[in-house]
N, C-alpha and C positions, 0 to 999 in steps of 0.2 A: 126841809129837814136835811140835816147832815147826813152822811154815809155812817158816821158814828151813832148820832142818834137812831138813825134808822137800825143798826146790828144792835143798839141796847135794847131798844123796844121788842125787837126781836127775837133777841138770848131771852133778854128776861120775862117775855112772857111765854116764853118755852114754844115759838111760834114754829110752824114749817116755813123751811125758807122758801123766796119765791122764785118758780123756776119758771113761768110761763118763756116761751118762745125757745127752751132747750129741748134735745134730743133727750125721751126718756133711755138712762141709762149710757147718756154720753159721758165722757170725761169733762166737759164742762157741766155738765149734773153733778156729778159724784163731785166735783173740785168744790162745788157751791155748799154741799151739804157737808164734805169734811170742815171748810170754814165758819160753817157755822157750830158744830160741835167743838172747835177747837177754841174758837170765839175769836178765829182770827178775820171775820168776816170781813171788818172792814178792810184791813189789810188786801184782801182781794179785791175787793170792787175796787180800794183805792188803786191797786196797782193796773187791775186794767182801762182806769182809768187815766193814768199816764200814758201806758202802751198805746195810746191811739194817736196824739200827737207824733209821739217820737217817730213812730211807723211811717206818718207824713212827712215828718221831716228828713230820716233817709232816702225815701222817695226822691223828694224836690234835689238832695245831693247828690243822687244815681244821674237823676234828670240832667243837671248841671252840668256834670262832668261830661256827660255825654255829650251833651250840645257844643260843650266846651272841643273835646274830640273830633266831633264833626265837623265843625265850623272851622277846627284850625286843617284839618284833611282839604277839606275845601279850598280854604285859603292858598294849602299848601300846592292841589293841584290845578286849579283854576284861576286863582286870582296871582298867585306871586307870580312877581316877572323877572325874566333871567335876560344876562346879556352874552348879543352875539353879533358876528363881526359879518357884512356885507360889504361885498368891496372894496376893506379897506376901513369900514367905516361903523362903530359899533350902533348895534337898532335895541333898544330892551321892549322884548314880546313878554305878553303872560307865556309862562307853563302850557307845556299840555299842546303848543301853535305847532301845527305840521308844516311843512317847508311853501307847499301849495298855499293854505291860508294866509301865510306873511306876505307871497307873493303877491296873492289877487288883491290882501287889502294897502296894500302898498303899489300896484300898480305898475310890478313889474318894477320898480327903483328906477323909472324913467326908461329902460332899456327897450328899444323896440323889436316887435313881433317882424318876421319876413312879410316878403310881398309875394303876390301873387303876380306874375307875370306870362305876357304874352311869347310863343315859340321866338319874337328876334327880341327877346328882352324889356321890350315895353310893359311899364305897371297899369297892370288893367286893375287892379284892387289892394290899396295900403294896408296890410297889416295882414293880410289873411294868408300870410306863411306860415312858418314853425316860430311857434314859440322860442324867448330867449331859450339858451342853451346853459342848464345850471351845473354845476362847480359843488359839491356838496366835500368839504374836507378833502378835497383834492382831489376828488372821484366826480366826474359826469352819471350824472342820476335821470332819471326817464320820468316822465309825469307822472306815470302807475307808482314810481317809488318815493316824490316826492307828495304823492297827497297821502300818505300812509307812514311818514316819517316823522316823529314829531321831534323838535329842536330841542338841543339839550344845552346847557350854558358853556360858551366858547366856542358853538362850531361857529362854522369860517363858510359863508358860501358869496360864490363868484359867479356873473353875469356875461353873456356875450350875448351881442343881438342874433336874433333866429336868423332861419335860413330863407330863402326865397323856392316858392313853389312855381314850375313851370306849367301852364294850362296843358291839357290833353290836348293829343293830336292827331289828326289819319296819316296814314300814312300811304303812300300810290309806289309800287316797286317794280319796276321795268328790270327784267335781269340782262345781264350781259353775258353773251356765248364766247367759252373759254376758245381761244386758239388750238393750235395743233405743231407742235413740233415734229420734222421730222429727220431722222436721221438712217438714211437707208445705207448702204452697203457690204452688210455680213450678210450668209445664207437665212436669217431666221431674223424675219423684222416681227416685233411685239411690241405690246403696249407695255409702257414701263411706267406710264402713271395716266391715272383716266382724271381726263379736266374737268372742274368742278366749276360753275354759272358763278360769278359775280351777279353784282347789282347795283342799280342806282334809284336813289331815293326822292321823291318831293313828298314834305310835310304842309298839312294846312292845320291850322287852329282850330279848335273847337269851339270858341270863344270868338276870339279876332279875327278869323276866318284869316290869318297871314299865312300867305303862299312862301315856302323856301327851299329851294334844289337845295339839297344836301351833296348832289354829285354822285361820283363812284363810292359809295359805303364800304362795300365786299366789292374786293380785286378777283376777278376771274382765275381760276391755276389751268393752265394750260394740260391738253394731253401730249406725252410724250411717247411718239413711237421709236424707238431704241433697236437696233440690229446688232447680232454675237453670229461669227462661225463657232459653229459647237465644238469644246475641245474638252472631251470628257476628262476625268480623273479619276486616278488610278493606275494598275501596274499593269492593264487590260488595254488593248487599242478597240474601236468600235469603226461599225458602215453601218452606215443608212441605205437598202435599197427602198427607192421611192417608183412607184408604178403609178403612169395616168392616163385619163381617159378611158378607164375601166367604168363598169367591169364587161370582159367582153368572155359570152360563150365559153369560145372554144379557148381562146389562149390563158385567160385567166385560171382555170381551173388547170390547164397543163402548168401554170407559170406554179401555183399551190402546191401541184405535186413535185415536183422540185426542191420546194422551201420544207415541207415536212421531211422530206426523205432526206434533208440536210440539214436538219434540228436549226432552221437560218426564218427569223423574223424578217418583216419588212413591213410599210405602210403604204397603203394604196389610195391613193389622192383619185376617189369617183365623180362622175357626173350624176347628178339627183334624176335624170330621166332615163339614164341606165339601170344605176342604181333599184328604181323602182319597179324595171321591168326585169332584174334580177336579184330577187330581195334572196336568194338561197345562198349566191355565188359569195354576197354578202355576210350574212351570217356563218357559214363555214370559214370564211378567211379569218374575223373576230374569234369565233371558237381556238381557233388552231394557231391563237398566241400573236397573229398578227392587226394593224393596226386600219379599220376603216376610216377616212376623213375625203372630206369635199374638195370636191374640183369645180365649184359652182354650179347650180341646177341645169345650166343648157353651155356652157362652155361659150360662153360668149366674154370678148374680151372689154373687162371693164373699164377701162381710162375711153374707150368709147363712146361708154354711157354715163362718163361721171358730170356731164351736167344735167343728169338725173339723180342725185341722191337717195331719191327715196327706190327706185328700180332696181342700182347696183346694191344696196340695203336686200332690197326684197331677193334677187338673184343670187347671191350670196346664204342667206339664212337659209331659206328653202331648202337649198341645197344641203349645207348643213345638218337640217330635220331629216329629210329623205334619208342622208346616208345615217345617219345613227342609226336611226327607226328600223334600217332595215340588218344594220349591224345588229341589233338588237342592246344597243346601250340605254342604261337606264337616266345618264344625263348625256345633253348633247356636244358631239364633240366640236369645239370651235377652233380648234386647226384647219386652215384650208392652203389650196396650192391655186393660185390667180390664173386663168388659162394665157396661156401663151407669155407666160412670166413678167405681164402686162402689170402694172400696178401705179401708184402715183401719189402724190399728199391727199388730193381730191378722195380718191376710192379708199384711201383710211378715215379719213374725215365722216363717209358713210357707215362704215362699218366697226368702227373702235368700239361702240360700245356692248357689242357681243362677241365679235371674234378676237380673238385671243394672237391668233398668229399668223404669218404667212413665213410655209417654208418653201425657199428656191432650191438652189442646188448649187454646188460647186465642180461638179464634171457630167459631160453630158454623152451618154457614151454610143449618142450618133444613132440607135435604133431604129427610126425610122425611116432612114435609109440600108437598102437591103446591100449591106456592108458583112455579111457573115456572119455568125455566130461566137467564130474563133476572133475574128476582130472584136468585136464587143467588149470579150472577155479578156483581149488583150488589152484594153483601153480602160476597163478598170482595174483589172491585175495593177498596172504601171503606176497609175494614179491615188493608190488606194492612200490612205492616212488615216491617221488616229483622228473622227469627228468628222469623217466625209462625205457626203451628199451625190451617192447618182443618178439621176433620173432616166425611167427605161419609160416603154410604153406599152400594157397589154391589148391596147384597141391600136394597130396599127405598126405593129414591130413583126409581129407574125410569129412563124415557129422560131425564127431565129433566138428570140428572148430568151424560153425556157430553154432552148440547144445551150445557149451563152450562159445561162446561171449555171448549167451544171457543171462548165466547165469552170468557172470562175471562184463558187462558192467554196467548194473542197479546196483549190491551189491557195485562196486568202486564207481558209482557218487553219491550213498546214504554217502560215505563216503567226498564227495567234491572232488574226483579228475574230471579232463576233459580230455577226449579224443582228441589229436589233430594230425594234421601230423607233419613229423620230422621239416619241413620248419618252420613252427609255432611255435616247440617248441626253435629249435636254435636263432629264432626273439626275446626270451623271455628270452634269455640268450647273455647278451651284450659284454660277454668274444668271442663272435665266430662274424668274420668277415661278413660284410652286405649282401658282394656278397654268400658268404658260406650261411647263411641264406636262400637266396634270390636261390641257387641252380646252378649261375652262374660262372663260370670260374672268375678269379684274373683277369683285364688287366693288 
């Protein structure tokens, strides 16, 4: 039966239309019942009978189009191939190829990897260097940038063969002990530069097991000991008196009283086993502005002992401790005076690397011969100069000393000199190094 016939039979036998499988009171209900009141029934069914085809057929051109979209997206980023230039020489990759992929499926463009070689150059393994070296538009690119770069049409990249890897190796290092310069002659020898160890090297392979002296790798720098007469500056003249073989009893503490009651500094060069059986005589002279430093721990003369290194080392330092310790310095002072003015390359060579300095003198003004008081004081009266060094002796010069200073100290500062210790006077002299000043070892 037609849609037609089926709506005449319908109208005109005044039927209810049929709604089975509708929503009561949907809009597709009520559309059904107004069409048939209006008798436009068929009209309805016909048309939704069309509407279902058509509904397919926009479908399948949704589809199409799509597919169509997709497939050329595809095309466009996977399949099309662009051209680009290696070497000189153009390669067409698909789309989307990162610098890495072109590489590996191309094989490197024939360009070879380094080798791996042994310490004297022998190839112990072909190819297991660095990779070719790439060129990416005239930029060097690193593996991490070329497996993440993908080619665009026209770049330019260029090849160089890898590098060569050297095997690992031990290495055996023998050092070499720096030399020792010396240059004596001013009252105040220091170290002007503390030598630093070279070395020389044999390597063995890790691999190849090849032996190869490398030689002197690191040149040794030598230590330099350096001597200055102190020539302070400034509109001021300066004296050094220097007192040794202290510290003794009785004369030392008369020699103290002297230097206080004449506002006059000096530096007392002890022995470490005086020293320690008068740790007061010590610490009062430090208090009261003047300067404690060593006269080596037993007064023994070193170029004696200097084919003992390690002895004139120990005699020396000791000494050094003792007198601080007892001065009450919170670091130790490494200015010493060598007994019997005794010294040589040997006995620096032991001790550079803690003492700082050795101070001599430049007039000696005979004290230990019982020469008077007034002589003394007439022999550095005479001698005096701006930066000069006397040396007296409180173990062994007697009362005469302190008789001699008091005449001597007053008559120089009516003349403008000042009395100071060695510390003070080398501050004042900017030719000698801070630490040397300062009484401290080089680091």
């Amino acid at each position: 039966m037609s849609a037609r016939d089926w709506n005449d039979e319908y109208t005109n036998s005044n039927s209810t239309v049929p709604t089975r499988g509708m929503v009561p009171g949907s809009d597709e209900e009520r559309e059904m019942l107004s069409a048939q009141a209006s008798g436009d029934l068929y009209a309805t069914v016909e048309t939704r009978r069309r509407s279902v085809p058509e509904l397919v057929k926009l479908i399948i051109v949704v589809l199409v189009i799509a597919l169509a979209m997709g497939g050329g997206w595809y095309w466009f980023t996977y399949k099309r191939h662009i051209s680009v230039v290696v070497d000189d020489k153009d390669v067409s990759v698909p789309a989307s190829t990162t610098v890495s992929e072109l590489l590996a499926k191309n094989n490197y463009f024939g360009v070879a990897h380094g080798d791996l070689l042994s310490i004297t150059g022998q190839v112990l393994k072909k190819g297991a260097g660095s990779a070719p070296e790439v060129v990416l538009n005239g930029q060097i690119i690193s593996d991490a940038t070329a497996k993440t770069t993908k080619l665009q049409r026209g770049d330019e990249l260029s090849l160089s063969a890898g590098g060569n890897y050297t095997e690992d190796h031990d290495v055996t290092r023998t050092p070499i002990e720096p030399g020792l310069q010396f240059n004596p002659g001013g009252t105040v020898q220091y170290v002007k530069v503390q030598g630093k160890p070279g070395y020389h090297e044999v390597w063995v392979g890790k691999l190849s097991h090849e032996k190869v002296d490398k030689g002197e790798v690191k040149k040794p720098v030598d230590t330099i000991i350096d001597s200055l007469n102190p020539n302070p500056e400034g509109d001021k003249m300066y004296i050094a008196l220097t007192f040794t073989d202290g510290p003794d009893p009785s004369n030392t503490p008369a020699i103290l009283d002297v230097l206080k009651q004449n506002g006059a500094h000096a530096t007392f060069f002890d022995n470490g086993v005086l020293s320690k059986d008068n740790p007061d005589i010590e610490k009062r002279a430090a208090s009261e502005g003047n300067q404690v430093a060593s006269h080596t721990w037993s007064n023994q003369d070193l170029v004696v002992m200097q084919d003992n290194p390690k002895g004139v080392a120990e005699e020396v330092s000791k000494g050094e401790e003792q007198t601080s310790k007892a001065a009450g310095y919170k670091k130790t002072n490494r200015m010493i005076r060598v007994p019997y003015g005794s010294y040589s390359k040997e006995v620096w060579q032991a001790i550079h690397k803690t003492t700082s300095s050795i101070v001599m003198w430049d007039v000696d003004t005979g004290d230990l011969s019982a020469i008077g008081a007034q002589t003394i004081a007439n022999t550095v009266i005479s001698r005096a100069h701006n930066g000069s060094i006397f040396v007296l002796h409180d173990n062994g010069g007697g009362a005469q000393v302190p008789q001699a200073l008091s005449i001597l100290i007053p008559q120089l500062k009516k003349q403008g000199y000042e009395f100071v210790t060695m510390k003070e006077m080398l501050a004042k002299d900017s030719r000698f190094p801070k630490n040397v000043a300062e009484a401290l070892p080089m680091e």
